[in-house]
N, CA, C and O atoms as a printed pandas DataFrame, in Angstrom:
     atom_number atom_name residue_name chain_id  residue_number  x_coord  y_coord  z_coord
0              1         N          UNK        A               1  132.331   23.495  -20.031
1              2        CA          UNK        A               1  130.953   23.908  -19.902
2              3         C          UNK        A               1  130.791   25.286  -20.553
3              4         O          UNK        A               1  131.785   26.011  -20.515
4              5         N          UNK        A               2  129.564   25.803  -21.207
5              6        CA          UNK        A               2  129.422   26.808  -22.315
6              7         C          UNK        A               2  128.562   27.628  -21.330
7              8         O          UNK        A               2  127.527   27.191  -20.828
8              9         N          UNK        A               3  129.058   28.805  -21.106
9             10        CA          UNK        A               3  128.236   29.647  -20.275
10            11         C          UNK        A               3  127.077   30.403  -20.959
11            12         O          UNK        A               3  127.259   30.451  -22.175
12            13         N          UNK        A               4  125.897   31.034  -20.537
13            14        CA          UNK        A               4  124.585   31.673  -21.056
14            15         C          UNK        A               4  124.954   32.475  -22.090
15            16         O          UNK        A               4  124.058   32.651  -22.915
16            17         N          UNK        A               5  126.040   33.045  -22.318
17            18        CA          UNK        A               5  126.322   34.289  -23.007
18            19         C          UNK        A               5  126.504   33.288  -24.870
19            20         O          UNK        A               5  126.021   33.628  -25.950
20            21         N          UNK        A               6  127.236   32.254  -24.589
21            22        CA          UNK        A               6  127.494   30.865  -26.011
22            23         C          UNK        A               6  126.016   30.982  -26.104
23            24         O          UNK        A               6  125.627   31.721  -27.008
24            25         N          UNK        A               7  124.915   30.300  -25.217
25            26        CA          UNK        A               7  123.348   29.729  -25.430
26            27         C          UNK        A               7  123.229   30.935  -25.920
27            28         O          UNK        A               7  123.183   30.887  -27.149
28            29         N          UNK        A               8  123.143   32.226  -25.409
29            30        CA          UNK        A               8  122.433   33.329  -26.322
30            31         C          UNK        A               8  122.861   33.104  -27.358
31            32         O          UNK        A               8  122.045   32.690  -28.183
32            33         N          UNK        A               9  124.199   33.251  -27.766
33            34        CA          UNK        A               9  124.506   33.679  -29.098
34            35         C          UNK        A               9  124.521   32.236  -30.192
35            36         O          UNK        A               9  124.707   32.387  -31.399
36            37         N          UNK        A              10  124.347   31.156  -29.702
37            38        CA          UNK        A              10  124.127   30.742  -30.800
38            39         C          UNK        A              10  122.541   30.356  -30.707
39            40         O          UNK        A              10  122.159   29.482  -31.486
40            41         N          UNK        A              11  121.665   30.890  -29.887
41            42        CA          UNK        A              11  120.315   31.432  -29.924
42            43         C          UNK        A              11  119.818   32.178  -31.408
43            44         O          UNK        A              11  119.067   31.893  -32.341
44            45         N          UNK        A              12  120.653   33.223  -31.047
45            46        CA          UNK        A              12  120.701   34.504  -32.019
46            47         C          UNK        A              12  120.950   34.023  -33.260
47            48         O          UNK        A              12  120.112   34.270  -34.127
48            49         N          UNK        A              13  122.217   33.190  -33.634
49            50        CA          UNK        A              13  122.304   32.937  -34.862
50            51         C          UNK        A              13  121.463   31.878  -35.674
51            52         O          UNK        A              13  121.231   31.610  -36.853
52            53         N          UNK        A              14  121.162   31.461  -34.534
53            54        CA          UNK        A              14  119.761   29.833  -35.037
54            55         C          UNK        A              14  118.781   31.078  -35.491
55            56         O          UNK        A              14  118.657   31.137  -36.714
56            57         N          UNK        A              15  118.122   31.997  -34.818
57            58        CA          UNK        A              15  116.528   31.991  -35.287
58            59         C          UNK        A              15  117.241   33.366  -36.422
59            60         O          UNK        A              15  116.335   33.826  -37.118
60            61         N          UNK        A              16  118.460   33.963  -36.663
61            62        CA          UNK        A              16  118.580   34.804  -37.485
62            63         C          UNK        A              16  118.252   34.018  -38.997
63            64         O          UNK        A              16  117.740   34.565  -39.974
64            65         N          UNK        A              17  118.600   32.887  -38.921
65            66        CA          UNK        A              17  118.770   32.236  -40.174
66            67         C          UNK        A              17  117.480   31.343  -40.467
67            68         O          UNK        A              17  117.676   30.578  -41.412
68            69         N          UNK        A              18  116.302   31.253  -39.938
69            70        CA          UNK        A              18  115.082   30.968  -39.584
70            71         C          UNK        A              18  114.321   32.141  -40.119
71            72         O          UNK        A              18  113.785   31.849  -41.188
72            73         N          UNK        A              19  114.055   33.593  -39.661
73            74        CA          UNK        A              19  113.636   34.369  -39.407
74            75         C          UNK        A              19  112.527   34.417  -40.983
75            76         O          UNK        A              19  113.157   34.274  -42.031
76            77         N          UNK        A              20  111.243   34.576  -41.093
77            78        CA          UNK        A              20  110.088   34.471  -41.955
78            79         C          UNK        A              20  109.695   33.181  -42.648
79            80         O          UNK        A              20  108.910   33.014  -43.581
80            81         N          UNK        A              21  110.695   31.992  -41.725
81            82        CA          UNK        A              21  110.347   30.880  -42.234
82            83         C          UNK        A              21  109.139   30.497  -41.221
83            84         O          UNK        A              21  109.042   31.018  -40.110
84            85         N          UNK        A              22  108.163   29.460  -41.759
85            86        CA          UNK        A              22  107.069   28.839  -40.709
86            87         C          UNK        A              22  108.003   27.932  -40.338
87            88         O          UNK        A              22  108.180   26.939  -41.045
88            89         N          UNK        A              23  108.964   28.196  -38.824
89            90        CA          UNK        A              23  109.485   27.161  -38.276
90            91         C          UNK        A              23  108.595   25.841  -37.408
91            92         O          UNK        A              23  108.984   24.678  -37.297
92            93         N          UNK        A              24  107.537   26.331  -36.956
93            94        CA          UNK        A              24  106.493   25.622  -36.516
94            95         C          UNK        A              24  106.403   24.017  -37.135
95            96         O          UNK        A              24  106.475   22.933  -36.555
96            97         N          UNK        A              25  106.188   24.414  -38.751
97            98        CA          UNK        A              25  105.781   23.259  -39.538
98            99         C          UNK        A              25  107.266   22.557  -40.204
99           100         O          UNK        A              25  107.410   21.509  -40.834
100          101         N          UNK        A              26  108.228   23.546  -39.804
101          102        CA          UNK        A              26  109.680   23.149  -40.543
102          103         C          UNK        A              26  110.327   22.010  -39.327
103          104         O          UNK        A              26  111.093   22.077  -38.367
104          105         N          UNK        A              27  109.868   21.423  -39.715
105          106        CA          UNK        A              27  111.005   20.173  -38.633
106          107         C          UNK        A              27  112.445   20.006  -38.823
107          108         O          UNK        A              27  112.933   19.444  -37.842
108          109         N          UNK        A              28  113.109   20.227  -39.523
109          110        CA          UNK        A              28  114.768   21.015  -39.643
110          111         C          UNK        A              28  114.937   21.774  -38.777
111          112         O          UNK        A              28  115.978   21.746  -38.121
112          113         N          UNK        A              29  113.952   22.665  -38.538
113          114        CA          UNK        A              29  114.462   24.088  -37.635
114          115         C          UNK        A              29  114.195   23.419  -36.151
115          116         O          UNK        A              29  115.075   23.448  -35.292
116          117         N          UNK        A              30  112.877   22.799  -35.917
117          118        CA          UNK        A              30  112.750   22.056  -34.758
118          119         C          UNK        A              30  113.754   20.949  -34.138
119          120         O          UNK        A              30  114.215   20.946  -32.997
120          121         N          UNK        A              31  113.984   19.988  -35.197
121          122        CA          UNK        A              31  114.655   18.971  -35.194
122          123         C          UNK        A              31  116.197   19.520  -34.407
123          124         O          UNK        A              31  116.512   19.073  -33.305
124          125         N          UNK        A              32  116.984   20.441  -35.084
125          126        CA          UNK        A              32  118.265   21.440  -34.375
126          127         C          UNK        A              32  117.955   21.843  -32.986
127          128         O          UNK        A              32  118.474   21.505  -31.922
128          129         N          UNK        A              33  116.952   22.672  -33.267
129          130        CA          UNK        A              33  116.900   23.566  -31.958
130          131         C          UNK        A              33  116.866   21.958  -30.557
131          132         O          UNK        A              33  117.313   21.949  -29.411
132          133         N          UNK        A              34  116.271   21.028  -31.209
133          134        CA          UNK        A              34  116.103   20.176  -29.596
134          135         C          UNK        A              34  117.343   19.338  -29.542
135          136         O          UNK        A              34  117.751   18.891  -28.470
136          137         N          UNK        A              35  118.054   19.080  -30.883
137          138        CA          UNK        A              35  119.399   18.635  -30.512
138          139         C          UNK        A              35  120.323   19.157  -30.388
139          140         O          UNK        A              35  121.375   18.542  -30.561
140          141         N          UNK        A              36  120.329   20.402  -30.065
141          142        CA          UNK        A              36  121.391   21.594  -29.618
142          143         C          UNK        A              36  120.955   21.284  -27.603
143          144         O          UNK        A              36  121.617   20.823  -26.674
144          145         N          UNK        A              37  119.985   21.661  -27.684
145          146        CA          UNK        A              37  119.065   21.775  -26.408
146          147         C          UNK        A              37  119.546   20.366  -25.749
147          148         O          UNK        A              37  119.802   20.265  -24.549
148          149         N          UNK        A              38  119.617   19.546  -26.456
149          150        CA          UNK        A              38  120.020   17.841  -25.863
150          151         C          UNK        A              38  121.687   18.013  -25.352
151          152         O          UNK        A              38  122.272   17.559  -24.369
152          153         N          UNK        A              39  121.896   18.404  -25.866
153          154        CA          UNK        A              39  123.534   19.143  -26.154
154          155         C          UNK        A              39  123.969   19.596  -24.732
155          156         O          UNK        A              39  124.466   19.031  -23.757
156          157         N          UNK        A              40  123.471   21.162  -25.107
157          158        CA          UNK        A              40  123.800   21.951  -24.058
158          159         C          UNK        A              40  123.453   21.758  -22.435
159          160         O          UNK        A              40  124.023   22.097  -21.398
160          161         N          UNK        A              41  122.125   20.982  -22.778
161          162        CA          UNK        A              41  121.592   19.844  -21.300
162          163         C          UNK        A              41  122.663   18.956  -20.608
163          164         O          UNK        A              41  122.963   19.237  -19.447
164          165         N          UNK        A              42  123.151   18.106  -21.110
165          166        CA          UNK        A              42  124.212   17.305  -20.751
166          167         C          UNK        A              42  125.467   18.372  -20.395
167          168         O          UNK        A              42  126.031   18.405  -19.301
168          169         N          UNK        A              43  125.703   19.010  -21.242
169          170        CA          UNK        A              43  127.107   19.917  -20.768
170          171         C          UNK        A              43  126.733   20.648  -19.613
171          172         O          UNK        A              43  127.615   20.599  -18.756
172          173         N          UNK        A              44  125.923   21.186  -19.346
173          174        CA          UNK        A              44  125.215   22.193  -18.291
174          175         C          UNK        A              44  123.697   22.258  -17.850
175          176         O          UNK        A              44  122.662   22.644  -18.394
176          177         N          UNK        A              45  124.115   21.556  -16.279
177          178        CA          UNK        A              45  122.528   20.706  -15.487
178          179         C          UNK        A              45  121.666   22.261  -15.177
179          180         O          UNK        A              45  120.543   22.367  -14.683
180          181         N          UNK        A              46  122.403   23.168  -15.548
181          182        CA          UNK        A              46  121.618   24.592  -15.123
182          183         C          UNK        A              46  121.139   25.140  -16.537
183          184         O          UNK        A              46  120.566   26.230  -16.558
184          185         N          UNK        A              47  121.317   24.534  -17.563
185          186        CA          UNK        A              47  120.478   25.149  -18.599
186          187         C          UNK        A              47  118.901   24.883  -19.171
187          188         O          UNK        A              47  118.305   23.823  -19.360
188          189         N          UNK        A              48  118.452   26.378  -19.379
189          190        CA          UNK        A              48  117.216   26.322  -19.566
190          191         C          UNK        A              48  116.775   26.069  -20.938
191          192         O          UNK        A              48  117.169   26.648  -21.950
192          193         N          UNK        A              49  115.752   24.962  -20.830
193          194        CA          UNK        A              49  115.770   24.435  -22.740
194          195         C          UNK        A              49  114.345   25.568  -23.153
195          196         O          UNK        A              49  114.372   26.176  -24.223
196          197         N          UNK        A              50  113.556   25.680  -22.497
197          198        CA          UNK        A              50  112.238   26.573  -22.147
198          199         C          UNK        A              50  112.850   28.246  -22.946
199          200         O          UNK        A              50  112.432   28.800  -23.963
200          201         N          UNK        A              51  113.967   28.670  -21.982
201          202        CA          UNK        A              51  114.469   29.774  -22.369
202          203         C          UNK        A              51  114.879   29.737  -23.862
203          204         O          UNK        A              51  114.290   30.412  -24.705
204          205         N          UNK        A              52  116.164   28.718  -24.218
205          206        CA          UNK        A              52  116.552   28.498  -25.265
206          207         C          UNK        A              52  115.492   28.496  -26.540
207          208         O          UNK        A              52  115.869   29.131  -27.525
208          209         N          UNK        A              53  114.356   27.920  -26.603
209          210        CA          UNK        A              53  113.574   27.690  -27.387
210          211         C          UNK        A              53  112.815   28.951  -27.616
211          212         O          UNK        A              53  112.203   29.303  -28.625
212          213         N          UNK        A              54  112.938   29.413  -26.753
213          214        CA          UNK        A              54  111.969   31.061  -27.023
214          215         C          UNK        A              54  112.900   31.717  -27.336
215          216         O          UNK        A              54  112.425   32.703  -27.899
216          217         N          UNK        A              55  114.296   31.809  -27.318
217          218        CA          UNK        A              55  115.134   32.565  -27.514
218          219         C          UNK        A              55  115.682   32.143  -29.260
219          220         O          UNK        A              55  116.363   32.846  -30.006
220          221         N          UNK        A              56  115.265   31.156  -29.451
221          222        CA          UNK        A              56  115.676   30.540  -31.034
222          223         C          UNK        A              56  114.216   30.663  -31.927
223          224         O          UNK        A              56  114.306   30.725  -33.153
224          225         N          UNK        A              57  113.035   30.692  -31.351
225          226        CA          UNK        A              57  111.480   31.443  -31.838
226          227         C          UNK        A              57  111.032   29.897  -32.488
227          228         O          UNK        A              57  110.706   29.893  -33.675
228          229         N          UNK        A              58  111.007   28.277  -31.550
229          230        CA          UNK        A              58  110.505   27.490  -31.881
230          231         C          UNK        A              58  109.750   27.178  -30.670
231          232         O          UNK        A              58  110.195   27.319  -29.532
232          233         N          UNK        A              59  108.772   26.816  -30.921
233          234        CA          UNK        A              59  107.415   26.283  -30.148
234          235         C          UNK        A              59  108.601   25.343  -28.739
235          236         O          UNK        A              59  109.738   25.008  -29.070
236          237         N          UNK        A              60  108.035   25.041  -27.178
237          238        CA          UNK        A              60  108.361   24.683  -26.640
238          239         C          UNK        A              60  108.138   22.684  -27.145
239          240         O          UNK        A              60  107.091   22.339  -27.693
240          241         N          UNK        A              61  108.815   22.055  -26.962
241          242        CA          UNK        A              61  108.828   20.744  -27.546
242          243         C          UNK        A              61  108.815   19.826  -26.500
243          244         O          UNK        A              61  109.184   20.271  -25.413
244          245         N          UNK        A              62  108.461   18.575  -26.558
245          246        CA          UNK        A              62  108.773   17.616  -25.697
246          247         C          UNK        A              62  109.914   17.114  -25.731
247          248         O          UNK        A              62  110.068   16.547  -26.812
248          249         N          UNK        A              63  110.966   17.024  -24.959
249          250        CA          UNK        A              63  112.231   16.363  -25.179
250          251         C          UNK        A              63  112.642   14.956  -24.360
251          252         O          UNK        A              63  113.773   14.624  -24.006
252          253         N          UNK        A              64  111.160   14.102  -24.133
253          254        CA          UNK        A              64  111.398   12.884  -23.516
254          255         C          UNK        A              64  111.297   11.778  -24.516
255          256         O          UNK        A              64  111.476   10.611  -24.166
């Protein structure tokens, strides 16, 4: 199991490499961020996808 400190940092490195793109309309950048989020969900029932997504600077998504 990947503790908060992994989610930050590969937080950090997702939206570093994003950063002045319109990720909004970029579905690559979306498309990652919710299958990371699918990811880290299954490995850990205490992770926040809400947090994650603001912490990677993509719109909150539906993941059902």
């Amino acid at each position: 199991m990947l503790s908060r400190k992994y989610y930050v940092m590969i937080a950090k490195v997702l939206a570093s490499h994003i950063s002045g793109v319109n990720h909004v309309r970029d579905g690559k950048v979306v498309l990652i961020a919710r299958s990371l989020a699918d990811e880290f969900e299954k490995d850990n029932p205490r992770f926040d996808r809400a947090e994650f997504y603001a912490a990677v600077g993509v719109p909150m998504i539906d993941h059902t």
